[in-house]
VOVEXLUM-975296 format. One record per residue: residue number from 1; residue in three letters; z, y, x of N, C-alpha, C, O in turn. Coordinates in pm, whole numbers. Example, Ala and Ser with C-alpha at 12.3 -4.5 7.8 and 13.67 -1.06 7.14 Angstrom:
% VOVEXLUM-975296
<1,ALA,<780,-569,1319>,<780,-450,1230>,<780,-330,1320>,<846,-332,1424>>
<2,SER,<708,-225,1285>,<714,-106,1367>,<787,3,1290>,<804,114,1341>>
% end
This chain:
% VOVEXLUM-975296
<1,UNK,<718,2357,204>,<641,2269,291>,<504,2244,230>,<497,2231,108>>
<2,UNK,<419,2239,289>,<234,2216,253>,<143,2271,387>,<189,2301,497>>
<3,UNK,<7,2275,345>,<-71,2325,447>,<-125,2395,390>,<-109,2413,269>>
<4,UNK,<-247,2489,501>,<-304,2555,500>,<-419,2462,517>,<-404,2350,566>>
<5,UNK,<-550,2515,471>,<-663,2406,403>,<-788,2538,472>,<-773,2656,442>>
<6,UNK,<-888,2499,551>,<-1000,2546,547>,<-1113,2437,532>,<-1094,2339,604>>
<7,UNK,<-1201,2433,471>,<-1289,2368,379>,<-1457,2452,507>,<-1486,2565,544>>
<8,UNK,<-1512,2323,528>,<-1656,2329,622>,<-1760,2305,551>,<-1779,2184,552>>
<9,UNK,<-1843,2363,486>,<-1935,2342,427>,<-2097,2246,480>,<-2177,2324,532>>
<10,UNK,<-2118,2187,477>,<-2253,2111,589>,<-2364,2157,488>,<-2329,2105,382>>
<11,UNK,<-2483,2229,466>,<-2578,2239,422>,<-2686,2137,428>,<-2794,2150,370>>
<12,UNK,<-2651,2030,505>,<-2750,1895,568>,<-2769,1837,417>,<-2866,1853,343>>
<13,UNK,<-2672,1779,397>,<-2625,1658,276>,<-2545,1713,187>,<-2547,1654,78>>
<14,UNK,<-2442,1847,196>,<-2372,1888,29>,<-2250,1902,69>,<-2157,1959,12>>
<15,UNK,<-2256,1801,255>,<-2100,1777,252>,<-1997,1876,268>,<-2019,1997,271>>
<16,UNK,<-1858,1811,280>,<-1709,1914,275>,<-1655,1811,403>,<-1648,1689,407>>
<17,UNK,<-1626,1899,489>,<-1488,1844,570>,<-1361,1946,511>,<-1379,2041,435>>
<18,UNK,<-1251,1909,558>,<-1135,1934,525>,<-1033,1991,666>,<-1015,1880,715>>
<19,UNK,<-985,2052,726>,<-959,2106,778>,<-778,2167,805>,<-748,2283,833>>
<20,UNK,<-688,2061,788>,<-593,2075,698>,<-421,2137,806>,<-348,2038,801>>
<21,UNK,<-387,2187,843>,<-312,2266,930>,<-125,2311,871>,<-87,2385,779>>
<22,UNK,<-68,2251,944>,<73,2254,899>,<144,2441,1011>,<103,2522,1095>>
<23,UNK,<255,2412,933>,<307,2513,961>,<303,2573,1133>,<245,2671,1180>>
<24,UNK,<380,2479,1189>,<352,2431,1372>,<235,2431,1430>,<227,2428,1552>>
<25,UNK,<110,2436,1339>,<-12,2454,1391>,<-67,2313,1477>,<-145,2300,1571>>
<26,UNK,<24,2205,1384>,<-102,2075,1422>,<-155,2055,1291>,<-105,2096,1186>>
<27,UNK,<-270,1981,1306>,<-365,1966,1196>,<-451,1872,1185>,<-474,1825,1297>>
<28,UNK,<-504,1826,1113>,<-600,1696,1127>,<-743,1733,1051>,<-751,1827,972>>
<29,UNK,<-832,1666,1078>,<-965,1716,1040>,<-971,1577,876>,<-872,1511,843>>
<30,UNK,<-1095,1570,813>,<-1088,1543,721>,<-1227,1494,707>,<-1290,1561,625>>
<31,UNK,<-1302,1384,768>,<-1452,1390,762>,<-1544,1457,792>,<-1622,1516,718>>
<32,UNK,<-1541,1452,952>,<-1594,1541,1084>,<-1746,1492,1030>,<-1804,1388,1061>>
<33,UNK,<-1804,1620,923>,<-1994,1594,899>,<-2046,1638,976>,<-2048,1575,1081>>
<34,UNK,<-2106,1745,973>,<-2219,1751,1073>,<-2156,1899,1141>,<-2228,1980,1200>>
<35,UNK,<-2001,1917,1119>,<-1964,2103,1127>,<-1906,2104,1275>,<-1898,2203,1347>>
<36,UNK,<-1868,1975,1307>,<-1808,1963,1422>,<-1833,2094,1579>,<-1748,2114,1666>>
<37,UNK,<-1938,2145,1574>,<-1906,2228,1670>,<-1802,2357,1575>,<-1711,2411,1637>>
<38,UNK,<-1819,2386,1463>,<-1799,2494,1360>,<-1620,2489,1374>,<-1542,2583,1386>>
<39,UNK,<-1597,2366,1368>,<-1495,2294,1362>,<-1387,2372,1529>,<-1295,2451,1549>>
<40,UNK,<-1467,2294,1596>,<-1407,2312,1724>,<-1384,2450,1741>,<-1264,2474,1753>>
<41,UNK,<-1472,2572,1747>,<-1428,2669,1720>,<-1358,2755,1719>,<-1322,2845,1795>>
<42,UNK,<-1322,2687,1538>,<-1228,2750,1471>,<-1099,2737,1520>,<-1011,2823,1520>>
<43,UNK,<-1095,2621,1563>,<-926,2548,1637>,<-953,2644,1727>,<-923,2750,1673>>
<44,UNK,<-988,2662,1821>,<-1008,2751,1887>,<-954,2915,1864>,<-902,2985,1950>>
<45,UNK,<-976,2944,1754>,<-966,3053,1735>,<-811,3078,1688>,<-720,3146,1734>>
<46,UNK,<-820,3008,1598>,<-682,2980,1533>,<-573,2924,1578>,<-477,2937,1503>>
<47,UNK,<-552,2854,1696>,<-444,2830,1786>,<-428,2674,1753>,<-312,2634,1758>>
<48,UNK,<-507,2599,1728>,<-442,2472,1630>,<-442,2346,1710>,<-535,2332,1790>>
<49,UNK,<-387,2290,1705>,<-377,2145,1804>,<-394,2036,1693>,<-303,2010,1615>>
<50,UNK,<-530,1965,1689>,<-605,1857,1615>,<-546,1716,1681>,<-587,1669,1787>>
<51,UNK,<-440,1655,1594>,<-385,1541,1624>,<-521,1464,1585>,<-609,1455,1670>>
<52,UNK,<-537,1412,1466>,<-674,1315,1412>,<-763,1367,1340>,<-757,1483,1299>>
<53,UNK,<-843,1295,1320>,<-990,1294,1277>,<-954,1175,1192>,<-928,1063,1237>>
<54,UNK,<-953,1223,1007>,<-945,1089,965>,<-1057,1093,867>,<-1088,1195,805>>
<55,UNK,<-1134,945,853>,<-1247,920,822>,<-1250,852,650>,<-1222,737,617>>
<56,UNK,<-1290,955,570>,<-1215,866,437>,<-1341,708,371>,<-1325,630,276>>
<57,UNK,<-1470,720,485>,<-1505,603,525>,<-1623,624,619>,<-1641,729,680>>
<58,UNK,<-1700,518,626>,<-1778,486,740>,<-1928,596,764>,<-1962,634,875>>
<59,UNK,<-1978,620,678>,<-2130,647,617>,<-2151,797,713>,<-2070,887,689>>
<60,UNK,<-2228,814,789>,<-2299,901,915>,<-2230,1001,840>,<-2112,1036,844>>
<61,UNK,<-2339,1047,764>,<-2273,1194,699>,<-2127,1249,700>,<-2092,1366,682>>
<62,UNK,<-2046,1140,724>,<-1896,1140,701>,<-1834,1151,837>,<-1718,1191,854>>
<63,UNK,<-1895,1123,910>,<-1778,1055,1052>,<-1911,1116,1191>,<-1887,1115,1312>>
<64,UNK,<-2036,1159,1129>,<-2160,1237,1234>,<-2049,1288,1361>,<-2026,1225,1464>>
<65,UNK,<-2009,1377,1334>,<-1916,1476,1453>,<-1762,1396,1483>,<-1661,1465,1499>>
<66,UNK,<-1755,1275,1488>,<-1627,1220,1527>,<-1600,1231,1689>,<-1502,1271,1751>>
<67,UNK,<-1761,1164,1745>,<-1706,1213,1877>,<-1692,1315,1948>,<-1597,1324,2027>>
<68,UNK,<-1760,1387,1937>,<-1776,1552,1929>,<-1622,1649,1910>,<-1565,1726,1987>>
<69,UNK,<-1598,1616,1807>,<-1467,1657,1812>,<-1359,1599,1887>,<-1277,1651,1963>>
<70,UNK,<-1373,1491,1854>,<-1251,1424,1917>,<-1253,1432,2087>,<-1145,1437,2147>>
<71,UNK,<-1361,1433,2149>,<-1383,1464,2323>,<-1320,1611,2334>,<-1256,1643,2434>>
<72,UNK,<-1339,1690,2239>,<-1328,1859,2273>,<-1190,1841,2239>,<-1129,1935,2290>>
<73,UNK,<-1117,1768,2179>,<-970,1796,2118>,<-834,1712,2127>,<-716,1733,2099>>
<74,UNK,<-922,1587,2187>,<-823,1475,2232>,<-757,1408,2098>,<-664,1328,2090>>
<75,UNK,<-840,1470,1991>,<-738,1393,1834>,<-806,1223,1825>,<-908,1168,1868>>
<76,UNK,<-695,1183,1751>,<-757,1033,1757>,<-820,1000,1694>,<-771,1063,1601>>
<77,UNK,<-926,932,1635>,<-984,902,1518>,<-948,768,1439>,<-908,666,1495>>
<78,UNK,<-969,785,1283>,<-849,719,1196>,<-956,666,1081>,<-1024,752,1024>>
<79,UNK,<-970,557,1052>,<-1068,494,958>,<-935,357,912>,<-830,322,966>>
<80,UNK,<-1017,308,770>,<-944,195,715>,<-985,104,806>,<-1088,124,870>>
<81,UNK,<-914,-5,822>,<-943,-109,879>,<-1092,-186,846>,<-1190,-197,920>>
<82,UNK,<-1077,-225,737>,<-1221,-261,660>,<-1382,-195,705>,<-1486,-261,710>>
<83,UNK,<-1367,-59,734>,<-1492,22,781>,<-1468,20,885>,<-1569,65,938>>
<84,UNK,<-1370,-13,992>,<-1352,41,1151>,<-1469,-6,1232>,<-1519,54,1327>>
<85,UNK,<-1512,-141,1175>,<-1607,-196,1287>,<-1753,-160,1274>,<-1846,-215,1333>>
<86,UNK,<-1760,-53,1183>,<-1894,10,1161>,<-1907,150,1208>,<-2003,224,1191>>
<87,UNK,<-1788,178,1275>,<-1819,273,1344>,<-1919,261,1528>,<-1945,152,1580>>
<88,UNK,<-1953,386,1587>,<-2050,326,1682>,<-1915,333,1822>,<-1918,296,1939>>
<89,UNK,<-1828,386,1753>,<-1679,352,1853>,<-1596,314,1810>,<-1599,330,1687>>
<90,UNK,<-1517,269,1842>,<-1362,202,1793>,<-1304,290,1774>,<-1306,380,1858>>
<91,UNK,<-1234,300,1664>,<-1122,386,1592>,<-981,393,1722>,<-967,315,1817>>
<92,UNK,<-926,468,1700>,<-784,461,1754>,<-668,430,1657>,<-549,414,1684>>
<93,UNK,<-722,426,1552>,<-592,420,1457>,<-688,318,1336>,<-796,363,1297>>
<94,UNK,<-644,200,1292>,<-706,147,1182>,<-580,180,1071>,<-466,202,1112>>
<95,UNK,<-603,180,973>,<-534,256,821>,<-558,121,770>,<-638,29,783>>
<96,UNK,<-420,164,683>,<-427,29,531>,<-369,127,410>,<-344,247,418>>
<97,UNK,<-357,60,322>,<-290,124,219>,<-145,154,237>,<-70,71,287>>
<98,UNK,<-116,241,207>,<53,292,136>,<79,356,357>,<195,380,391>>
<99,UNK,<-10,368,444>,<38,453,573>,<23,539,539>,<-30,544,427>>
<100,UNK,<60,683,619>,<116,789,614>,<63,838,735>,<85,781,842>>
<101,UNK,<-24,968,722>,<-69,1038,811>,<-5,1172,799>,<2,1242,699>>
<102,UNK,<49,1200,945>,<172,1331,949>,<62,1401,999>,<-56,1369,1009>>
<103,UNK,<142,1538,1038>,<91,1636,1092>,<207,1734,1071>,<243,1757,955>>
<104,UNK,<276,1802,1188>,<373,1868,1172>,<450,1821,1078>,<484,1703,1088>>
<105,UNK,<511,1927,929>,<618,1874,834>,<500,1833,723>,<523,1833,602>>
<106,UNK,<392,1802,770>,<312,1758,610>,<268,1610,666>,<266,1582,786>>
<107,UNK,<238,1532,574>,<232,1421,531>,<103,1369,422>,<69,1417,313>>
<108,UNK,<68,1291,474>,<-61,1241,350>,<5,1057,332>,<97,999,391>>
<109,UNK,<-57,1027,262>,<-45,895,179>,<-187,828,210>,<-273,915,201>>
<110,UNK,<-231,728,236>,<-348,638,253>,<-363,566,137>,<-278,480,114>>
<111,UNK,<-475,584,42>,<-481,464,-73>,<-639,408,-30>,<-751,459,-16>>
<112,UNK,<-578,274,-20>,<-713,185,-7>,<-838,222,-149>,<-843,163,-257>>
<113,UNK,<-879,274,-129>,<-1025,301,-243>,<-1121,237,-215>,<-1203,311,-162>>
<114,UNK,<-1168,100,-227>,<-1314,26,-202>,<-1407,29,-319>,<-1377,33,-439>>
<115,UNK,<-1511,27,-272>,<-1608,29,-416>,<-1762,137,-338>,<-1874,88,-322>>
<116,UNK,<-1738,240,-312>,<-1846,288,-243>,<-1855,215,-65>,<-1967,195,-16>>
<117,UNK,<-1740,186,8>,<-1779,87,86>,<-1670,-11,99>,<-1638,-36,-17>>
<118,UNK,<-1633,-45,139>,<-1476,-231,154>,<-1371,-101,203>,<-1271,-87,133>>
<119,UNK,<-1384,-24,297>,<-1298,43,361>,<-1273,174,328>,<-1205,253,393>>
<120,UNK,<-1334,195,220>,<-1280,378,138>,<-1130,391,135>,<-1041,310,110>>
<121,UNK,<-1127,520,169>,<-987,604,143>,<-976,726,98>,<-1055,819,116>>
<122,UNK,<-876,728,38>,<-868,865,-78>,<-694,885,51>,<-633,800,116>>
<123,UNK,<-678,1001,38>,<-576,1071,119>,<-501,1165,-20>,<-564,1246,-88>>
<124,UNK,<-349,1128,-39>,<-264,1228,-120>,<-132,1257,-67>,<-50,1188,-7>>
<125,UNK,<-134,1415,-118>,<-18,1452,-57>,<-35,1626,-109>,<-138,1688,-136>>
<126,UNK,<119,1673,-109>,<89,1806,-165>,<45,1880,-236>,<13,1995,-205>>
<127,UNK,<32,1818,-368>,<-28,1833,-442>,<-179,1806,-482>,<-233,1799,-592>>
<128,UNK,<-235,1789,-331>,<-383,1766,-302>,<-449,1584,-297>,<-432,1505,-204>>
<129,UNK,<-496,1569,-379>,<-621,1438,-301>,<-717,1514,-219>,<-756,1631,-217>>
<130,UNK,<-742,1398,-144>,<-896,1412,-89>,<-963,1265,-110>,<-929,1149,-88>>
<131,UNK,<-1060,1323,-157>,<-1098,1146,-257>,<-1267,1122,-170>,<-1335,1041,-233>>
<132,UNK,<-1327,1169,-62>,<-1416,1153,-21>,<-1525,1109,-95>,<-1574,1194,-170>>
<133,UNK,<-1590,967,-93>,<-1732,974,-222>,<-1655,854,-324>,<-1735,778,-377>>
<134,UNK,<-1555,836,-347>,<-1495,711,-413>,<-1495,833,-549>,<-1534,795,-659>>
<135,UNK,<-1457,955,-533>,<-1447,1053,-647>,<-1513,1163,-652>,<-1452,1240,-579>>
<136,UNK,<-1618,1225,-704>,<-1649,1365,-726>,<-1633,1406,-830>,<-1624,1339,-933>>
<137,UNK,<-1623,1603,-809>,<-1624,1693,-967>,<-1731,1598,-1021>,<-1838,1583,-963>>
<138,UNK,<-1686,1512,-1176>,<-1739,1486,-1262>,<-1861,1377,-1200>,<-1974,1375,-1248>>
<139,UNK,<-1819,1288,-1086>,<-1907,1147,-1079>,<-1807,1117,-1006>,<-1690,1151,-996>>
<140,UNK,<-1920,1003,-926>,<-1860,906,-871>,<-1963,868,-747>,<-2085,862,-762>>
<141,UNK,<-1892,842,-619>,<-1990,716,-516>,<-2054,654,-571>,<-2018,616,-682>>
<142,UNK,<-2186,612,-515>,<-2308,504,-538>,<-2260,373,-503>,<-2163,363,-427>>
<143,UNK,<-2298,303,-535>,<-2280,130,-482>,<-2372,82,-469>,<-2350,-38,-484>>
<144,UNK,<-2499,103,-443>,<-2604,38,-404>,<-2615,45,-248>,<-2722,1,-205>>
<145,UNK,<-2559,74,-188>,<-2572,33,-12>,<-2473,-41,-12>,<-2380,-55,-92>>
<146,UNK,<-2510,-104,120>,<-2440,-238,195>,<-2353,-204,187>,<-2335,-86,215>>
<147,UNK,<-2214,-306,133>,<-2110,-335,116>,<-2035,-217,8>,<-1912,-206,15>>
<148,UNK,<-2110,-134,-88>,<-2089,-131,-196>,<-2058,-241,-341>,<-2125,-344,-347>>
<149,UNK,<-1973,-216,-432>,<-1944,-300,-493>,<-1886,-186,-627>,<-1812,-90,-606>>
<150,UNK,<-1930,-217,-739>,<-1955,-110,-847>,<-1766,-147,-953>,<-1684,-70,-1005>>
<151,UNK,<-1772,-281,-940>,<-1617,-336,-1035>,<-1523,-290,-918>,<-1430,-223,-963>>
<152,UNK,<-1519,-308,-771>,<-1432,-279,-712>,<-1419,-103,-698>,<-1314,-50,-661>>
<153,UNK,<-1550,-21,-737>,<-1516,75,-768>,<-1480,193,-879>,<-1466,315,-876>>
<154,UNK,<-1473,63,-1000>,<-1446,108,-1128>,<-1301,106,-1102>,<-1251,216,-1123>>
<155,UNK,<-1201,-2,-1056>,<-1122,-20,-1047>,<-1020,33,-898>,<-927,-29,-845>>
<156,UNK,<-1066,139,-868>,<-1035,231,-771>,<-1010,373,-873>,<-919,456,-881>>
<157,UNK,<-1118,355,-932>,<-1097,537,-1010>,<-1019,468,-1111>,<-909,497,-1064>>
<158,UNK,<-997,410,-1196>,<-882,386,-1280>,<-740,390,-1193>,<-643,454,-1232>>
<159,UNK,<-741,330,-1096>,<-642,397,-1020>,<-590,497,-959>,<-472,504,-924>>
<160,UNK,<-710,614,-937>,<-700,755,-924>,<-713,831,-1060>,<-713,954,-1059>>
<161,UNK,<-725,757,-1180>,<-710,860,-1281>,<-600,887,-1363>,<-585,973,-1451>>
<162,UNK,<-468,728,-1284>,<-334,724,-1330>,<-271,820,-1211>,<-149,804,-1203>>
<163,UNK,<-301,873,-1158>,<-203,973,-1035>,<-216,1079,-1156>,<-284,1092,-1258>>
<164,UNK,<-74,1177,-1063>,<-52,1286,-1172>,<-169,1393,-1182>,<-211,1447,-1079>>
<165,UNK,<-220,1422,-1305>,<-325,1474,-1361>,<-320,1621,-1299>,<-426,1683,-1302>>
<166,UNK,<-217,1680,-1246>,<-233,1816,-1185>,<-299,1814,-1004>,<-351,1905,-940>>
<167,UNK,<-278,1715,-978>,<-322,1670,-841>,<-478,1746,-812>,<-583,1729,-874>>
<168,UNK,<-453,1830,-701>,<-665,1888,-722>,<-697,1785,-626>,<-623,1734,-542>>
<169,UNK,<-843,1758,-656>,<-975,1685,-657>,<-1000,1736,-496>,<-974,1857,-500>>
<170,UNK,<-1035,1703,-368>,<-1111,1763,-323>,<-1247,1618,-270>,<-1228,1502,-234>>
<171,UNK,<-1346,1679,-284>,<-1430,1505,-288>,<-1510,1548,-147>,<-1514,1659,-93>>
<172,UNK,<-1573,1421,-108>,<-1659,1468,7>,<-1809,1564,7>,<-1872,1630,91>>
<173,UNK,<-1822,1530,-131>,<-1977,1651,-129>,<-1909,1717,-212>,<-1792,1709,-251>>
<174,UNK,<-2034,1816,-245>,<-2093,1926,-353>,<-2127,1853,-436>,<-2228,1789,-407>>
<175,UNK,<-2060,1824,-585>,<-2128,1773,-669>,<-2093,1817,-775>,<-1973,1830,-802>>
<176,UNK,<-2209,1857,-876>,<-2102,1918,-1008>,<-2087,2073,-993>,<-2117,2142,-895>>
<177,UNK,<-2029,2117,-1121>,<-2049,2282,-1134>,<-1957,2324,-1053>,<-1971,2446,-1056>>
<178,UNK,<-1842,2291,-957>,<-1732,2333,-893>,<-1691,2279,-775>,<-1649,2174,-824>>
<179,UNK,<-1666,2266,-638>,<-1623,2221,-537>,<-1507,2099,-554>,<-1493,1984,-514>>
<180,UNK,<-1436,2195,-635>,<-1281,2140,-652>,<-1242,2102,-815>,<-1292,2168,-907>>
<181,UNK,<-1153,1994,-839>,<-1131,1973,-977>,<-977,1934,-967>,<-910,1949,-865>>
<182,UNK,<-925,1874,-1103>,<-789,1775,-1060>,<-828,1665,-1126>,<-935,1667,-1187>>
<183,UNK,<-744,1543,-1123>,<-716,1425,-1149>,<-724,1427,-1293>,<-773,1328,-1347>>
<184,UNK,<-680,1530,-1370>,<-663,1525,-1527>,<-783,1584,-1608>,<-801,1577,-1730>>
<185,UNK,<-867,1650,-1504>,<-1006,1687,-1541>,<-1083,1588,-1528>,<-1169,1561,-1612>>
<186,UNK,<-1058,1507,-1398>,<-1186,1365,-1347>,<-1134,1245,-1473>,<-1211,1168,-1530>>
<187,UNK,<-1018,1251,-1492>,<-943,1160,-1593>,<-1048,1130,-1761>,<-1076,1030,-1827>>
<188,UNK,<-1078,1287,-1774>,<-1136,1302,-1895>,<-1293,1274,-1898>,<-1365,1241,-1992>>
<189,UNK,<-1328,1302,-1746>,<-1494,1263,-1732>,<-1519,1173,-1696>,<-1635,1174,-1653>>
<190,UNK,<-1443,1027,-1683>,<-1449,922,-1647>,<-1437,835,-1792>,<-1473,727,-1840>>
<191,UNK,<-1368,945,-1827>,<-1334,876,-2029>,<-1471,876,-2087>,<-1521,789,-2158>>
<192,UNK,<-1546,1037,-2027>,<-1658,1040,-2088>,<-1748,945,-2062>,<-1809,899,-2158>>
<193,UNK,<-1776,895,-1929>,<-1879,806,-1883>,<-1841,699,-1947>,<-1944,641,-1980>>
<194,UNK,<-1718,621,-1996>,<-1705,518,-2048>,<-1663,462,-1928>,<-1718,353,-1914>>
<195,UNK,<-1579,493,-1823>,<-1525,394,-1726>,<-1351,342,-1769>,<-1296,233,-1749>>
<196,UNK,<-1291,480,-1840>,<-1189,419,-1890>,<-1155,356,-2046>,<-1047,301,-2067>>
% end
């Protein structure tokens, strides 16, 4: 049991959507950036039926193509509760910690991550995070925009640097010499910065 993973590159901002597809061929998108027609597409091509659109938080770059997709595909769109009301539509699904986003026989985990905004979410399951800007190869989210908060996001990655260290990294940008990392690599560069 797991998925199949295609990864959208946005040349705009650095970003990564996620693209994530179970056996049965439902699938959920992963931070609809700016790929959303790229997106549509591909479902298209590939036979895939897009239950949600989940938003691992609020910030344009992240959630740009929510409606876009979601009109072409009927998937619902899925934000933490905390960021929902900053979207320029209402969510269909508000998230908290410890829910569970299915898709066919795969499954993700919701961890509340605040610190880059009140309503960050990191998604695990299958060996995989998806840690959006709360984690990148070798940094971290900014906290200087509205409703950033730097202790609430020190204390988010100490909590993603106790998950099991084989877990891969996938973050919302390009940052760093590699796309992708794990938990036991970010573990050691968080040691380095002096966060743990």
């Amino acid at each position: 049991m797991g998925f199949t993973m295609k990864t959208f590159v946005s040349q705009r901002m650095g970003n990564l959507s996620y693209l994530l597809s179970s056996s049965s061929d439902e699938a959920i998108l992963v931070d609809p950036d700016f790929s959303g027609k790229e997106v549509i597409d591909h479902l298209g091509r590939a036979g895939l039926r897009l239950l949600h659109i989940v938003d691992t938080h609020h910030h344009i770059d992240h959630v740009h193509d929510n409606q876009l997709v979601a009109k072409a595909t009927g998937a619902r769109v899925a934000i933490h509760e905390a960021d929902s009301g900053m979207l320029e539509e209402p969510p269909d699904i508000a998230l908290r910690e410890g829910d569970t986003v299915r898709f066919g026989d795969c499954a993700l985990r919701v961890m509340h991550t605040p610190g880059h905004t009140p309503g960050g979410i990191c998604l695990v399951g299958h060996g995989h995070i998806f840690t959006g800007d709360t984690m990148f190869v070798g940094g971290f989210g900014r906290t200087d925009m509205e409703g950033g908060d730097r202790r609430e996001l020190a204390k988010s990655l100490r909590r993603l640097a106790d998950l099991d260290p084989g877990l891969k990294v996938h973050p919302g940008h390009i940052y760093g010499p590699a796309p992708s990392s794990t938990i036991g690599e970010e573990r050691s560069a968080l040691r380095r910065m002096g966060l743990l």
